[in-house]
C-alpha positions as CSV (number, residue, x, y, z in Angstrom):
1,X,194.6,-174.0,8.6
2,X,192.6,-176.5,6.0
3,X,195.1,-176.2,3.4
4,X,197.8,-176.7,5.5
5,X,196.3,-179.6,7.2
6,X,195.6,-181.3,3.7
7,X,198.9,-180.8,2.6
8,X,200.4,-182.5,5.8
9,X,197.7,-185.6,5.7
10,X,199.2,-185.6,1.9
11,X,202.6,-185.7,3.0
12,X,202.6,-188.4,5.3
13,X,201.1,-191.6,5.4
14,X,198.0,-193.2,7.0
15,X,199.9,-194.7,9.7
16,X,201.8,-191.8,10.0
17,X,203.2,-191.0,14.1
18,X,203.2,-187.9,15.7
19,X,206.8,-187.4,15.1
20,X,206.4,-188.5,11.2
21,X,203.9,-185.6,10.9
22,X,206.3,-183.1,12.1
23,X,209.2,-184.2,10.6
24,X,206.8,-183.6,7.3
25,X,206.5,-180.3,8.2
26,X,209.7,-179.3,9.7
27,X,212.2,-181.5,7.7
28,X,210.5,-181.8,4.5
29,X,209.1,-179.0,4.4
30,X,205.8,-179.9,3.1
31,X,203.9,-176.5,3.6
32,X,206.9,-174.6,1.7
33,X,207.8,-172.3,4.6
34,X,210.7,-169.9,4.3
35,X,212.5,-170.3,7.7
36,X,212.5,-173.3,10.0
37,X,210.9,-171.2,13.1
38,X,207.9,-170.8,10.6
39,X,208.0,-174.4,10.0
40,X,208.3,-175.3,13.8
41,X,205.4,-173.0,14.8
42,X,203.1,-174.8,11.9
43,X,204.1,-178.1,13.7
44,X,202.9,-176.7,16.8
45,X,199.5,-174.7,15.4
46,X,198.6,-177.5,13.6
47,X,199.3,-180.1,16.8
48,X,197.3,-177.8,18.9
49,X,194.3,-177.6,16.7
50,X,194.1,-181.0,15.4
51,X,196.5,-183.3,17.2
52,X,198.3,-184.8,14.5
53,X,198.9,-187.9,16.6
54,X,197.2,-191.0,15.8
55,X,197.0,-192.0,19.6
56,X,194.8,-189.3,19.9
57,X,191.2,-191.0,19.0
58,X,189.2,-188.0,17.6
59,X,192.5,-188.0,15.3
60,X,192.6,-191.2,14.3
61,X,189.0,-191.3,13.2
62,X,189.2,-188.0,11.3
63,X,192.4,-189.1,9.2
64,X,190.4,-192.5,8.2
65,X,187.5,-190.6,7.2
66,X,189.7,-188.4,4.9
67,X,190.6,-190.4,2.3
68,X,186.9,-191.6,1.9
69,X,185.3,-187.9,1.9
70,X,187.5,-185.2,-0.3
71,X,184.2,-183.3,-0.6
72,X,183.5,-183.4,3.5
73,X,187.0,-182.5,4.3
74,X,186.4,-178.9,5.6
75,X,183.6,-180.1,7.4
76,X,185.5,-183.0,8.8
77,X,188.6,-180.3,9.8
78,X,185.9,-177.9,11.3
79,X,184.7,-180.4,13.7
80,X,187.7,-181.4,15.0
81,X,188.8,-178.0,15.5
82,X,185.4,-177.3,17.4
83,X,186.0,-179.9,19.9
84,X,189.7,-179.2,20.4
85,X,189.4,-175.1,20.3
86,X,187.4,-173.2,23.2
87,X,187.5,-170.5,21.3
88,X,185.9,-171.3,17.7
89,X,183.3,-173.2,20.4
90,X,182.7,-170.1,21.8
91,X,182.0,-168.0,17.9
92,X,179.4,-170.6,17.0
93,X,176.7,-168.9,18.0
94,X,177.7,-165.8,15.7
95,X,177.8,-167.8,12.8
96,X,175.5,-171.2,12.9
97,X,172.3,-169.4,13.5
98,X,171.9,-167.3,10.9
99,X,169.9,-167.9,7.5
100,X,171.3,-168.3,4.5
101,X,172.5,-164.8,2.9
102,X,172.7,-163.6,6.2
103,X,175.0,-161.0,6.5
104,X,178.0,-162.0,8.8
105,X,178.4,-159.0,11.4
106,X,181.6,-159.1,13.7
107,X,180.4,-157.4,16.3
108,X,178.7,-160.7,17.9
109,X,181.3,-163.0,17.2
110,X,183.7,-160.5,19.3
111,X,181.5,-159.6,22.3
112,X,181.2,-164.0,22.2
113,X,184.8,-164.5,22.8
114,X,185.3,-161.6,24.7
115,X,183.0,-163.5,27.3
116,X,184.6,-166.5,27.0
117,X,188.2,-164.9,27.5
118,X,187.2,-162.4,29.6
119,X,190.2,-159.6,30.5
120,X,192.7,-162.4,29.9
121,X,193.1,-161.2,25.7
122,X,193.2,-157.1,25.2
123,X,191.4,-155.6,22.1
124,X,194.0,-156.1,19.6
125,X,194.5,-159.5,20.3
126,X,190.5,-160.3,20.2
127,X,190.2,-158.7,17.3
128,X,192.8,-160.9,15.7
129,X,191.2,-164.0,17.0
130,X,188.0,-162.6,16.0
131,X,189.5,-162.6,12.4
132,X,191.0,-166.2,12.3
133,X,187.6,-167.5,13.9
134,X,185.6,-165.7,10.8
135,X,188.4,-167.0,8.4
136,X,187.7,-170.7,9.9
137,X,184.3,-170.4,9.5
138,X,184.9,-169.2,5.8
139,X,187.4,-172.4,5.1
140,X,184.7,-174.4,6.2
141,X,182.0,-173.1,4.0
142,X,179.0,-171.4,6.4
143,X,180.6,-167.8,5.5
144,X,181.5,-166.2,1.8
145,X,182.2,-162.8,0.7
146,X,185.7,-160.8,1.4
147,X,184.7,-157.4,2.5
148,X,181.0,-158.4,3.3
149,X,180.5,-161.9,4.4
150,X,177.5,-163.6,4.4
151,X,176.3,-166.7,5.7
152,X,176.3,-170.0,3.5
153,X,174.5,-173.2,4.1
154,X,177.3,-176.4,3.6
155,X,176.4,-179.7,2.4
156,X,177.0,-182.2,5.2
157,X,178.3,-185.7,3.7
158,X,177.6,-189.4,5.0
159,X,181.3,-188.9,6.8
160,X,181.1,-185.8,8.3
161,X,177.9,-187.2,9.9
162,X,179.6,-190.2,11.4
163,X,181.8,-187.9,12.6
164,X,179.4,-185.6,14.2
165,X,177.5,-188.6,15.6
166,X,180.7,-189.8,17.2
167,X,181.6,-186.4,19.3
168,X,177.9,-186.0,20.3
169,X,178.1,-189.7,21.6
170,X,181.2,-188.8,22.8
171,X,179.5,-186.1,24.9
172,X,177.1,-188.1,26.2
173,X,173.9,-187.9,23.9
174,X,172.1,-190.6,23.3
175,X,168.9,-192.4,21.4
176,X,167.5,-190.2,18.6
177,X,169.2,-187.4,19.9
178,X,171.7,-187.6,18.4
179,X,170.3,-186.9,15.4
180,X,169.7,-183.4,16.3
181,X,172.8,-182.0,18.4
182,X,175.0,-179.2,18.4
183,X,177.5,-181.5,16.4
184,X,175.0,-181.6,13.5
185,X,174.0,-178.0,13.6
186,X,177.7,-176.9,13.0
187,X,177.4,-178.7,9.9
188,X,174.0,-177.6,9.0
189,X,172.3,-181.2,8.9
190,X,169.0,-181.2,10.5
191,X,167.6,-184.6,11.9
192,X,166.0,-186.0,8.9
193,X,169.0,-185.5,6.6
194,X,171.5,-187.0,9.4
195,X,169.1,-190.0,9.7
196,X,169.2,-190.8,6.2
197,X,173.3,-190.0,5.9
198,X,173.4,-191.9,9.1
199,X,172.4,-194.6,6.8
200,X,174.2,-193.7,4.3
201,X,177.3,-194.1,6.8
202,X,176.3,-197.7,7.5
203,X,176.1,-198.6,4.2
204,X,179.4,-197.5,3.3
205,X,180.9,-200.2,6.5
206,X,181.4,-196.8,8.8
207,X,178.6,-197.3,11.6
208,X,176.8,-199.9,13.1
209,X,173.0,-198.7,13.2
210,X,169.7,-200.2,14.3
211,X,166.6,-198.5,14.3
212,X,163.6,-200.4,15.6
213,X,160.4,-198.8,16.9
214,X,162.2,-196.5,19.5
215,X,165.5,-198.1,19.4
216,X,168.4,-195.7,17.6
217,X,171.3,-197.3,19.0
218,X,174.8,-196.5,17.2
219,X,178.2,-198.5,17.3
220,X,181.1,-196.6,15.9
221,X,184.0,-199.2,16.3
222,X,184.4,-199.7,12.2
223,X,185.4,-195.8,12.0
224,X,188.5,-196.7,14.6
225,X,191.5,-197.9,12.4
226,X,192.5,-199.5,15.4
227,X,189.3,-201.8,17.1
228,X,189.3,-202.7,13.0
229,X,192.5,-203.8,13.4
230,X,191.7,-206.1,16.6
């Protein structure tokens, strides 16, 4: 949902609440939906992927980094969506492995979710998920083609690695390792390029980084709006 996501961050301001989000969507309309219930289940798709609620931290951070990174803004959306949606989690494995021009084969990504659903979806409703998880993975970038789809390398940005950096700290990781996490794969940045991005991050006020003989240590209070704010 990338375009409709832009054209609700558009819509409403940076300080935007939960409620102002929705009443962009629902009131005014700002995706151009026919009918209201198509309105009110966009307000609710679009909640349960991304949050759309500034209280929510991995929110917050993404909707500051938007402004700054038009060009990382699929990439930014993507990993949100990975670390709010079991299920495009669970199709990774499908997609971020293979070389570039790769052909995309659906078979994988369906047998994935199928495990990580088990009997709970039948086969009509996994293929449709199977669908909207390839389609995600094409908004973001790492898939092109409409009948064939093959796999595309994407050009991670100094934001979408502060990002990715955040949610693997956020999971625990540590030291240099975070350099080379699942986080990163997703956006195809292997540790050398998120090193120097992770400078470039720094540099641009969003990361507090030292690097000293062994020490990688990482601060990410200046990409909170709110610790800014304090």
């Amino acid at each position: 949902m990338l375009d409709e996501l832009r054209a609700t961050l558009a819509d409403a301001p940076v300080d935007a609440s939960h409620a102002d989000y929705v009443s962009a969507i629902v009131e005014h309309n700002c995706l151009a939906k026919p009918t209201s219930a198509t309105r009110v289940l966009s307000a609710q798709r679009l909640s349960e992927l991304y949050a759309l609620d500034p209280d929510v931290p991995i929110f917050r951070i993404m909707r500051s980094l938007w402004r700054l990174d038009e060009q990382g803004q699929p990439l930014l959306a993507l990993l949100v969506a990975l670390a709010r949606d079991p299920l495009l989690v669970a199709t990774a494995p499908a997609v971020i492995p293979l070389k570039a021009g790769e052909e995309f084969a659906r078979g994988p990504m369906r047998q994935a979710l199928r495990e990580a659903v088990g009997s709970r979806l039948n086969n009509d409703t996994l293929d449709k998920v199977a669908r909207n998880t390839a389609s995600s993975w094409s908004q973001a970038g790492h898939l092109t083609g409409r009948t064939f789809k093959v796999r595309r390398v994407v050009q991670p940005t100094f934001a979408t690695v502060a990002l990715a950096l955040f949610l693997a700290y956020a999971c625990g990781t540590r030291g240099e390792a975070l350099l080379d996490s699942d986080w990163l794969r997703a956006i195809d940045c292997h540790p050398s390029q998120a090193r120097a991005l992770a400078i470039d991050a720094k540099r641009h006020g969003l990361i507090d980084l030292r690097m000293a003989g062994e020490v990688f240590d990482l601060d990410f209070d200046r990409m909170d709006p709110w610790k800014v704010r304090r």
